[in-house]
mmCIF file as gemmi writes it, N, C-alpha and C atoms, coordinates in Angstrom:
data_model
loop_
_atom_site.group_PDB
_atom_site.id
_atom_site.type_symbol
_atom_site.label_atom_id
_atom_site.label_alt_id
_atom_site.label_comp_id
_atom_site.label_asym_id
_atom_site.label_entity_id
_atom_site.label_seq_id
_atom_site.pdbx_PDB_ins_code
_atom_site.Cartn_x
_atom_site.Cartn_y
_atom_site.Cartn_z
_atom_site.occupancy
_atom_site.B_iso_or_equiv
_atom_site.pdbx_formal_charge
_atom_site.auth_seq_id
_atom_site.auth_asym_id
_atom_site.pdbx_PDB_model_num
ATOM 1 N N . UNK Axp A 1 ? 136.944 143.418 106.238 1 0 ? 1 A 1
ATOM 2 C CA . UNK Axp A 1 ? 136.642 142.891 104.918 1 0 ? 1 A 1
ATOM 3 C C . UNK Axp A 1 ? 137.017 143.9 103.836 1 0 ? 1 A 1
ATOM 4 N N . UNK Axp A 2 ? 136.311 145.398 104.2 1 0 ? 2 A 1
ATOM 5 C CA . UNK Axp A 2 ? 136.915 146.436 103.202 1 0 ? 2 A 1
ATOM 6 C C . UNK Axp A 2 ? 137.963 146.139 103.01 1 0 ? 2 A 1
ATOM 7 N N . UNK Axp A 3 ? 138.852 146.787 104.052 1 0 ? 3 A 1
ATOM 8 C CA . UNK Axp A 3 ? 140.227 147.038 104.2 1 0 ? 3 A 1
ATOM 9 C C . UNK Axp A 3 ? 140.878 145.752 103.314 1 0 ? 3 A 1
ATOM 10 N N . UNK Axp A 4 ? 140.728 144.626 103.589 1 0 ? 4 A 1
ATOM 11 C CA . UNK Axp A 4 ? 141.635 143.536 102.984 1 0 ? 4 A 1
ATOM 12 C C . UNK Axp A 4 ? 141.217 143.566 101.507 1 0 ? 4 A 1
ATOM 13 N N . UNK Axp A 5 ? 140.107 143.919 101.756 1 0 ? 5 A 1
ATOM 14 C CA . UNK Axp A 5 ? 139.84 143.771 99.999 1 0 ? 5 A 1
ATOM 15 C C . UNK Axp A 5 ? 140.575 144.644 99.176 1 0 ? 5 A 1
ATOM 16 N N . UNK Axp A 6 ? 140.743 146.297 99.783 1 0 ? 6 A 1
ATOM 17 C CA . UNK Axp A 6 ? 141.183 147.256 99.296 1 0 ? 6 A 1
ATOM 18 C C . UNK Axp A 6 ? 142.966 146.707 99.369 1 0 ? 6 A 1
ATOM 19 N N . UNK Axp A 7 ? 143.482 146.468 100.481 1 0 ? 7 A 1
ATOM 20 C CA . UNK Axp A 7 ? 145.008 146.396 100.616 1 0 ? 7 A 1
ATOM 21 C C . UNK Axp A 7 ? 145.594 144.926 100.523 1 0 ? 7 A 1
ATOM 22 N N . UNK Axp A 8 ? 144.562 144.04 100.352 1 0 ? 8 A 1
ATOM 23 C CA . UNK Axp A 8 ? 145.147 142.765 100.416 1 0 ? 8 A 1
ATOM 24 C C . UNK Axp A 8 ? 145.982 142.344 102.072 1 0 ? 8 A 1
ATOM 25 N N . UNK Axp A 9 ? 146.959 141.239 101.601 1 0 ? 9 A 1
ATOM 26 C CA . UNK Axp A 9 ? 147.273 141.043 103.572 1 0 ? 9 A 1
ATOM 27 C C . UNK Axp A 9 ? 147.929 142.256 103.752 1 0 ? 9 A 1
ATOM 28 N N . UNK Axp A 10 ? 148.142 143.284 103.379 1 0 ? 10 A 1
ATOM 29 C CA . UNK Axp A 10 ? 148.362 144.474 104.118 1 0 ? 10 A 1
ATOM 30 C C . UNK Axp A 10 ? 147.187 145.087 105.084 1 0 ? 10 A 1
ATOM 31 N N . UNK Axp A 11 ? 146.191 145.004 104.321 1 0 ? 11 A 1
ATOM 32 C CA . UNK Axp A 11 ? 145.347 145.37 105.332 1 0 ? 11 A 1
ATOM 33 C C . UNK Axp A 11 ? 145.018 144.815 106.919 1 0 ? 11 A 1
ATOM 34 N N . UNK Axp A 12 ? 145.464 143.991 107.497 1 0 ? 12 A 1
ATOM 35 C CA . UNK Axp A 12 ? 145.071 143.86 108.699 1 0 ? 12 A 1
ATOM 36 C C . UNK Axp A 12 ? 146.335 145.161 109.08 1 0 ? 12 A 1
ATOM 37 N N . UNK Axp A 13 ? 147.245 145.151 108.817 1 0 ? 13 A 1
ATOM 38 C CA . UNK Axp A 13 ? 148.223 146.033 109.373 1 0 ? 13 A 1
ATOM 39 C C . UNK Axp A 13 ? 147.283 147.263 109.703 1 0 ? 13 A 1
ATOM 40 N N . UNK Axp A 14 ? 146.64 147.666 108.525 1 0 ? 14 A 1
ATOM 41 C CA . UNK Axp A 14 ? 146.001 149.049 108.641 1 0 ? 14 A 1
ATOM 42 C C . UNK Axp A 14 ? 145.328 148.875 109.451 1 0 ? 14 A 1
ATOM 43 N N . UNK Axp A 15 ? 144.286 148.039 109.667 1 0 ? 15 A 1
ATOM 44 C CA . UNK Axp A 15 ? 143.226 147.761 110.649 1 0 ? 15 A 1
ATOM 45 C C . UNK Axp A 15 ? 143.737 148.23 112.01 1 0 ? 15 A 1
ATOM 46 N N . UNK Axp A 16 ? 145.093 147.677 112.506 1 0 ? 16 A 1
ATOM 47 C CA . UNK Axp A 16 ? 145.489 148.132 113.585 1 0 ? 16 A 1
ATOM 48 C C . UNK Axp A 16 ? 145.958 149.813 113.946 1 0 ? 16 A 1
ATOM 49 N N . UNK Axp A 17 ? 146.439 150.346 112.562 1 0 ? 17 A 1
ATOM 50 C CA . UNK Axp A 17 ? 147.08 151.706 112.867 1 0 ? 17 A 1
ATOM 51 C C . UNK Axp A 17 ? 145.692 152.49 112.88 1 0 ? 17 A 1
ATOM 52 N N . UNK Axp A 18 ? 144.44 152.056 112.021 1 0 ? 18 A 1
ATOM 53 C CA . UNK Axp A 18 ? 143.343 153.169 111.948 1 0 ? 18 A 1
ATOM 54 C C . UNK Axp A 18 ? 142.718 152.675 114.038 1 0 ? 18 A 1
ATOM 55 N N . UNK Axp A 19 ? 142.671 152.008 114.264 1 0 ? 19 A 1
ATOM 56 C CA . UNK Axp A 19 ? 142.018 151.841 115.502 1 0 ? 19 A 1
ATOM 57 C C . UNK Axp A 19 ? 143.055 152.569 116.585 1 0 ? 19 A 1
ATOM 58 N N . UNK Axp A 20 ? 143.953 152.703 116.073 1 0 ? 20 A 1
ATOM 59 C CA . UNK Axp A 20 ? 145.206 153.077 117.306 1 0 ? 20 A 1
ATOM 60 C C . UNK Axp A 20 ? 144.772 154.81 117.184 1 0 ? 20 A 1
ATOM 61 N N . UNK Axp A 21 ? 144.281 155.164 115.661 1 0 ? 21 A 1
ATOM 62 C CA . UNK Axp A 21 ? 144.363 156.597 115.525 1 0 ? 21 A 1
ATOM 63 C C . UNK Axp A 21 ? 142.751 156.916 116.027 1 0 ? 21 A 1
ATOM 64 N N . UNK Axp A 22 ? 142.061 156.395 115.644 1 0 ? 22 A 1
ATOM 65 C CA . UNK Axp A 22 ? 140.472 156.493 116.028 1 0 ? 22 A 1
ATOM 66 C C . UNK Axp A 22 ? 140.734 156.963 117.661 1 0 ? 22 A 1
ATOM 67 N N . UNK Axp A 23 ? 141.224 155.588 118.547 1 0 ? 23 A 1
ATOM 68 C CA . UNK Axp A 23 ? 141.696 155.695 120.205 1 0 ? 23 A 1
ATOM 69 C C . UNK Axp A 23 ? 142.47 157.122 120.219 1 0 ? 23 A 1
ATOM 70 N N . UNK Axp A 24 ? 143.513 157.366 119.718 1 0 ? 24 A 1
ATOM 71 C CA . UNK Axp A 24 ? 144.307 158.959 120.009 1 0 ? 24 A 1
ATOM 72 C C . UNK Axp A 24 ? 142.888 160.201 119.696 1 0 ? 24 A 1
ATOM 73 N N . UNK Axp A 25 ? 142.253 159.589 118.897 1 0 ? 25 A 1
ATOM 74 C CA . UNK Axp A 25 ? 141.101 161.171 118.827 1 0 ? 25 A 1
ATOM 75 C C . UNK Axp A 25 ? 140.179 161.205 119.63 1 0 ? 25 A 1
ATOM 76 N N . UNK Axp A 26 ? 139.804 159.547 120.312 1 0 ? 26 A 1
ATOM 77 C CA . UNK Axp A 26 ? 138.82 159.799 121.124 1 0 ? 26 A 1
ATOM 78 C C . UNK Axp A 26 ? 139.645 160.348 122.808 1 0 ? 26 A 1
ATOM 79 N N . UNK Axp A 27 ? 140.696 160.24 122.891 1 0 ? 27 A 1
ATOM 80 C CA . UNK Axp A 27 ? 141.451 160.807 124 1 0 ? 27 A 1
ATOM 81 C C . UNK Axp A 27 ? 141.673 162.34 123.974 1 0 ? 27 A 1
ATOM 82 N N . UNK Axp A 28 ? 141.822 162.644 122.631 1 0 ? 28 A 1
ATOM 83 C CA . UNK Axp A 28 ? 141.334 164.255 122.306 1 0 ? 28 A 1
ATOM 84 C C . UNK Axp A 28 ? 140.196 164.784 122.663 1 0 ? 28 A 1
ATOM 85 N N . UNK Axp A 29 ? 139.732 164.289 122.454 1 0 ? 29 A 1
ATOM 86 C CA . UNK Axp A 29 ? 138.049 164.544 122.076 1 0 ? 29 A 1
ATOM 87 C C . UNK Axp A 29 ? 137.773 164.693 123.671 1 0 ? 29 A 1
ATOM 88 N N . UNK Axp A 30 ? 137.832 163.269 124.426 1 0 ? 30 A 1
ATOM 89 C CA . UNK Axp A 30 ? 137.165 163.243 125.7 1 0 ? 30 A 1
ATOM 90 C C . UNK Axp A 30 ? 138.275 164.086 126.579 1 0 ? 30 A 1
ATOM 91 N N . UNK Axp A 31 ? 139.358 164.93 126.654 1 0 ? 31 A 1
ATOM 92 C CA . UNK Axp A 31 ? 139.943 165.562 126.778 1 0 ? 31 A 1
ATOM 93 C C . UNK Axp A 31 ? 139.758 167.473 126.613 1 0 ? 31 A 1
ATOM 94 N N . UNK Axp A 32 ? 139.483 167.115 125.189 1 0 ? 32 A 1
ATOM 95 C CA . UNK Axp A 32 ? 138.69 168.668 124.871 1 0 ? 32 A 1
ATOM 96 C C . UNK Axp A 32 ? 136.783 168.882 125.841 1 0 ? 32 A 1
ATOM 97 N N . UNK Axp A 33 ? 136.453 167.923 126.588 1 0 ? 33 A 1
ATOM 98 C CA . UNK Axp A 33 ? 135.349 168.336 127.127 1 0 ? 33 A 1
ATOM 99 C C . UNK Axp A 33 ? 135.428 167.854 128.18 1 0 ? 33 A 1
ATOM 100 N N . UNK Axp A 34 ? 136.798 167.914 129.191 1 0 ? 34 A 1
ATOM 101 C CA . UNK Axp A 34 ? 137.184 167.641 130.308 1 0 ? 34 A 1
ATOM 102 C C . UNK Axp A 34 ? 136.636 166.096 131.224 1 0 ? 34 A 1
ATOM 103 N N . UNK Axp A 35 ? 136.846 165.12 130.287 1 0 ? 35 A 1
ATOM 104 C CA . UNK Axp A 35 ? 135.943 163.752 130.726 1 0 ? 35 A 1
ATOM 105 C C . UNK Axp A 35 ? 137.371 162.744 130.564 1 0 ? 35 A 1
ATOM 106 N N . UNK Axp A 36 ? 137.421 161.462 130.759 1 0 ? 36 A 1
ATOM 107 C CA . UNK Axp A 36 ? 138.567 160.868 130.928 1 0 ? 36 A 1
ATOM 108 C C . UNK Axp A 36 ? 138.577 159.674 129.578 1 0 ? 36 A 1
ATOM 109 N N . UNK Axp A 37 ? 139.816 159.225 129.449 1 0 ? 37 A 1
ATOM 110 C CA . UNK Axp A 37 ? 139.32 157.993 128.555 1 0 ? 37 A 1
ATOM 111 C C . UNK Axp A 37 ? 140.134 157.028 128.82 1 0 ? 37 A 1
ATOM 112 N N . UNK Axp A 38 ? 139.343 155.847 128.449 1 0 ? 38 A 1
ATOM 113 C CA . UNK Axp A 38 ? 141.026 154.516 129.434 1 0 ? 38 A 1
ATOM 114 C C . UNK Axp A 38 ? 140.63 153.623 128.134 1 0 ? 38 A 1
ATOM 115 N N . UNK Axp A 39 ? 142.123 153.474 127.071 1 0 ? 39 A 1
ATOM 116 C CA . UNK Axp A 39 ? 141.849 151.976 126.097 1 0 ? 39 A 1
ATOM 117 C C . UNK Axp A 39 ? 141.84 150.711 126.768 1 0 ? 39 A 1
ATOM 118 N N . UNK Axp A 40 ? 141.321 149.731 126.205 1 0 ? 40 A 1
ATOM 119 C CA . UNK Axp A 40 ? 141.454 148.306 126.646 1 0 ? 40 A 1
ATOM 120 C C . UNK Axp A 40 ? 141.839 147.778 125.807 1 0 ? 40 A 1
ATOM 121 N N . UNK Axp A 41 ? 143.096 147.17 125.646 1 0 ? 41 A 1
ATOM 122 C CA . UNK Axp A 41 ? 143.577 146.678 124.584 1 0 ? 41 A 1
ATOM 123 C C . UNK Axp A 41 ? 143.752 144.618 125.067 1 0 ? 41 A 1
ATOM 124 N N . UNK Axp A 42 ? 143.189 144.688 126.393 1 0 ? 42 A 1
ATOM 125 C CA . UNK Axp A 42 ? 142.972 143.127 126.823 1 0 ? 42 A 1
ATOM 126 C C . UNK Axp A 42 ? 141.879 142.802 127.585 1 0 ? 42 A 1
ATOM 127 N N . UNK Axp A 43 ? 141.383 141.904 126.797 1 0 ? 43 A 1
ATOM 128 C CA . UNK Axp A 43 ? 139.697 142.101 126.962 1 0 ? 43 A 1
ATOM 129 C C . UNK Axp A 43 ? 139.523 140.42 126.259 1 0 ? 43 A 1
ATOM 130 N N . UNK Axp A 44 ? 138.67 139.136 126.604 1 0 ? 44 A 1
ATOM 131 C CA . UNK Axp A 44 ? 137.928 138.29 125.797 1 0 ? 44 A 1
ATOM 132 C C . UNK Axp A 44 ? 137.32 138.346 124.485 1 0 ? 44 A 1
ATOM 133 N N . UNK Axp A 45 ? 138.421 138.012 123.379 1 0 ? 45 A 1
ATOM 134 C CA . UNK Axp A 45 ? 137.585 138.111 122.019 1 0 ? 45 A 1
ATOM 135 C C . UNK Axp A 45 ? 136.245 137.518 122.048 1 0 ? 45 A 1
ATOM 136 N N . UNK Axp A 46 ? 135.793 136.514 122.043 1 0 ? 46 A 1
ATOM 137 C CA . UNK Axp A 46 ? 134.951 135.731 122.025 1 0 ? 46 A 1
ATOM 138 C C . UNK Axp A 46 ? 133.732 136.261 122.646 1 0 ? 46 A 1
ATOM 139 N N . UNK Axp A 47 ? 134.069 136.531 123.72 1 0 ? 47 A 1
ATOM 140 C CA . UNK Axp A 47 ? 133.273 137.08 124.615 1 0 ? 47 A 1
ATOM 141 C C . UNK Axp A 47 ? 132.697 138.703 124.288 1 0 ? 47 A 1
ATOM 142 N N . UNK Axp A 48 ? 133.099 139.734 124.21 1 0 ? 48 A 1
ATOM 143 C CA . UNK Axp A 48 ? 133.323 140.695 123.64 1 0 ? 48 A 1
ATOM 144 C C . UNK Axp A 48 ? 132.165 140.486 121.944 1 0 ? 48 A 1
ATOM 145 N N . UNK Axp A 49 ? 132.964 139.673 121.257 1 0 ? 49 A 1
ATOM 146 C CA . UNK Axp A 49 ? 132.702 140.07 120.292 1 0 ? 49 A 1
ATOM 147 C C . UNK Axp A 49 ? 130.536 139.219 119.78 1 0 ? 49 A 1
ATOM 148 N N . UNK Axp A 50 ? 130.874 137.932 120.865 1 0 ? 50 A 1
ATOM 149 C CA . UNK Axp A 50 ? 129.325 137.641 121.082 1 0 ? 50 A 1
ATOM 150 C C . UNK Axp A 50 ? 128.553 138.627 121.319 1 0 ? 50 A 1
ATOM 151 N N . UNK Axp A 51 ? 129.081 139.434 122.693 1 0 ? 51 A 1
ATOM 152 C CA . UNK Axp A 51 ? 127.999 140.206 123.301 1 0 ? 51 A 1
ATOM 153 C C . UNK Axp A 51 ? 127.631 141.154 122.371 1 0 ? 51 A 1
ATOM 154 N N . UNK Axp A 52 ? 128.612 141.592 121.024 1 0 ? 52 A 1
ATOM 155 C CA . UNK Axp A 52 ? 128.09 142.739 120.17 1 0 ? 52 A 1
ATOM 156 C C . UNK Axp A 52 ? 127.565 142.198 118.612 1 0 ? 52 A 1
ATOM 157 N N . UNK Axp A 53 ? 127.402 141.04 118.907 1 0 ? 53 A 1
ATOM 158 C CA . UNK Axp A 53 ? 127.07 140.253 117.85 1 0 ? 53 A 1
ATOM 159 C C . UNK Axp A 53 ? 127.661 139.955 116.739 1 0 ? 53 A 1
ATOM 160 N N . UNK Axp A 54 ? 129.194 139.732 116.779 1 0 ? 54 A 1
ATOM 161 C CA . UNK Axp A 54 ? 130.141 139.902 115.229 1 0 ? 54 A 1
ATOM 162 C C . UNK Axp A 54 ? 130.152 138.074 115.627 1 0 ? 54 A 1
ATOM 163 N N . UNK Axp A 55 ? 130.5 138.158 114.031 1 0 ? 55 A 1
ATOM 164 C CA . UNK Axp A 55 ? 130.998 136.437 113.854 1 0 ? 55 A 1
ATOM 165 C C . UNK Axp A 55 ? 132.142 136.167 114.355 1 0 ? 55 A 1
ATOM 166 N N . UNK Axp A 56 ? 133.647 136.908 114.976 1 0 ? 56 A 1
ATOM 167 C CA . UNK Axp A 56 ? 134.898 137.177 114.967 1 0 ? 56 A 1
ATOM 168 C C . UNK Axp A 56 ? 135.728 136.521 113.882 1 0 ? 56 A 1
ATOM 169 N N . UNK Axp A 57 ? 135.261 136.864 112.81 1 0 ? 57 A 1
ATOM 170 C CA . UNK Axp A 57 ? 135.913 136.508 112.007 1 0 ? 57 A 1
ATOM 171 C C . UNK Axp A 57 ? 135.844 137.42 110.516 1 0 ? 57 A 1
ATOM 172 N N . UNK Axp A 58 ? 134.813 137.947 110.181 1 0 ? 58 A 1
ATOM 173 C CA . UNK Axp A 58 ? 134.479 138.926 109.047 1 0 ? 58 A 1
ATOM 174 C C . UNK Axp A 58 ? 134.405 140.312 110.171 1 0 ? 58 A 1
ATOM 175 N N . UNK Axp A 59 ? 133.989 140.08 111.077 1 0 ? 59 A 1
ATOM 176 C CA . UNK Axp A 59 ? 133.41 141.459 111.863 1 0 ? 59 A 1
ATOM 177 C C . UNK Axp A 59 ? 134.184 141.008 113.342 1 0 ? 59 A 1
ATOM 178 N N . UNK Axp A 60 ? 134.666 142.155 113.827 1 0 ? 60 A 1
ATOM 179 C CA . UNK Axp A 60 ? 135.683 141.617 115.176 1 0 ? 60 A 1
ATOM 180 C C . UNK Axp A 60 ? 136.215 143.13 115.908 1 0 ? 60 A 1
ATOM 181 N N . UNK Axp A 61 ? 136.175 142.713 117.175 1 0 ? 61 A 1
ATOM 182 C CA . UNK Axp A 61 ? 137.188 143.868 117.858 1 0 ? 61 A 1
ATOM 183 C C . UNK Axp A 61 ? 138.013 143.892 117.908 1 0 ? 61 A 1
ATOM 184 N N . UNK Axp A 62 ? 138.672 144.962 117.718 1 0 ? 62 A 1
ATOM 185 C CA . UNK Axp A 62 ? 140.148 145.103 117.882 1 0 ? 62 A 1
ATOM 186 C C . UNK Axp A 62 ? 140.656 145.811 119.471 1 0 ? 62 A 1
ATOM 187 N N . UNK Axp A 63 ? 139.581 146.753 119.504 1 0 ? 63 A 1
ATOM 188 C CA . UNK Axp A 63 ? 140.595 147.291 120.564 1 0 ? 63 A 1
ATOM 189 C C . UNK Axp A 63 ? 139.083 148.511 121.472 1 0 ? 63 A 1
ATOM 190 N N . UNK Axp A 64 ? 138.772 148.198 122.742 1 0 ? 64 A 1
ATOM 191 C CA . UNK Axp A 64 ? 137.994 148.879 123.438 1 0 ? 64 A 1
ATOM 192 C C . UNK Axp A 64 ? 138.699 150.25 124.141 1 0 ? 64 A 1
ATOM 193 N N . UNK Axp A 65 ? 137.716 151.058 124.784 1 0 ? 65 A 1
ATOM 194 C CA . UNK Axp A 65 ? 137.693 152.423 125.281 1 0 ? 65 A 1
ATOM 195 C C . UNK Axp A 65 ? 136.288 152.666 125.65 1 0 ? 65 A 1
ATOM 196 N N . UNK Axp A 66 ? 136.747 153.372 126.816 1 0 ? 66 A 1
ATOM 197 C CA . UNK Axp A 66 ? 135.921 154.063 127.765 1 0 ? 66 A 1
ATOM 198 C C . UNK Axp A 66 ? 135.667 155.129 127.703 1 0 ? 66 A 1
ATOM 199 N N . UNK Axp A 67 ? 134.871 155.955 128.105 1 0 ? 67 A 1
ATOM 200 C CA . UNK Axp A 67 ? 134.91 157.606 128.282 1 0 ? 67 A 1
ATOM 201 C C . UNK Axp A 67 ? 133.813 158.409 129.455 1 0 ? 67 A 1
ATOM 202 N N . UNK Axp A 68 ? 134.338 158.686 130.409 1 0 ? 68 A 1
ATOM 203 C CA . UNK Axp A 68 ? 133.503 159.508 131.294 1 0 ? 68 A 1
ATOM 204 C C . UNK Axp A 68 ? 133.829 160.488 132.121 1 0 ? 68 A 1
ATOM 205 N N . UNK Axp A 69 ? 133.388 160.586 133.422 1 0 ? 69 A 1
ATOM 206 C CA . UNK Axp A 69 ? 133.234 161.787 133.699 1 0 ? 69 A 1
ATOM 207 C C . UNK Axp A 69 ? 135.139 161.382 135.301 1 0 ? 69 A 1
ATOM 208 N N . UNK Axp A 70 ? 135.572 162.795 134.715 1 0 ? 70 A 1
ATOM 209 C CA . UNK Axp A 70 ? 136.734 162.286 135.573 1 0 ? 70 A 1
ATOM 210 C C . UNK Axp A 70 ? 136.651 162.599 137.215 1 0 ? 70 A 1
ATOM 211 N N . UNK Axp A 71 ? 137.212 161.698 137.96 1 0 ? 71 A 1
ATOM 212 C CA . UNK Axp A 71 ? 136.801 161.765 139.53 1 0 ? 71 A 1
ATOM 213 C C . UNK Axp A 71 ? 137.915 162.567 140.081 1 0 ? 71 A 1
ATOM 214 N N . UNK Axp A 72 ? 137.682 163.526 140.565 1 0 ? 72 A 1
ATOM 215 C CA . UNK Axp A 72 ? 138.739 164.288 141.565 1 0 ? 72 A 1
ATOM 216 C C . UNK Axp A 72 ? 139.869 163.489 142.578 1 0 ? 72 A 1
ATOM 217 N N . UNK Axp A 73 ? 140.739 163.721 142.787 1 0 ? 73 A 1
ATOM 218 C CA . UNK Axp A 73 ? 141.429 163.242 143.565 1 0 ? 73 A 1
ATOM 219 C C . UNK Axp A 73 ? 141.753 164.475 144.777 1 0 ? 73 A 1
ATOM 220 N N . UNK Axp A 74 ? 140.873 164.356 145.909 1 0 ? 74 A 1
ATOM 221 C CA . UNK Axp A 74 ? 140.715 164.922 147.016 1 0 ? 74 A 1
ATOM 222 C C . UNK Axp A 74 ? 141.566 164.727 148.04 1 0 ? 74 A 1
């Protein structure tokens, strides 16, 4: 809603590059404290966005991630 308000239909564009950059820092991040991170970029809108309570339409996901503890390969 910000975003479009601020950029007009440019803004969904942004919507996508700030979530793509948010995902690159949290791969830093869970990286800098030796833990793993996996995006989900295909996932049930609907579904997804019920379980976190958005309308998908003013409020919506764009794009999921994980972060934990990484498993050895023995």
């Amino acid at each position: 809603y910000r975003t479009r308000w601020r950029y007009g239909e440019r803004g969904i564009r942004y919507l996508f590059l700030d979530a793509g950059h948010v995902c690159q820092n949290l791969y830093l991040s869970a990286t800098a404290i030796d833990a793993g991170a996996c995006a989900v970029g295909a996932f049930n809108d609907e579904e997804i966005n019920g379980l976190l309570g958005l309308d998908g339409t003013n409020l919506f996901v764009i794009y999921l991630a994980t972060v934990g503890k990484l498993v050895s390969k023995a």
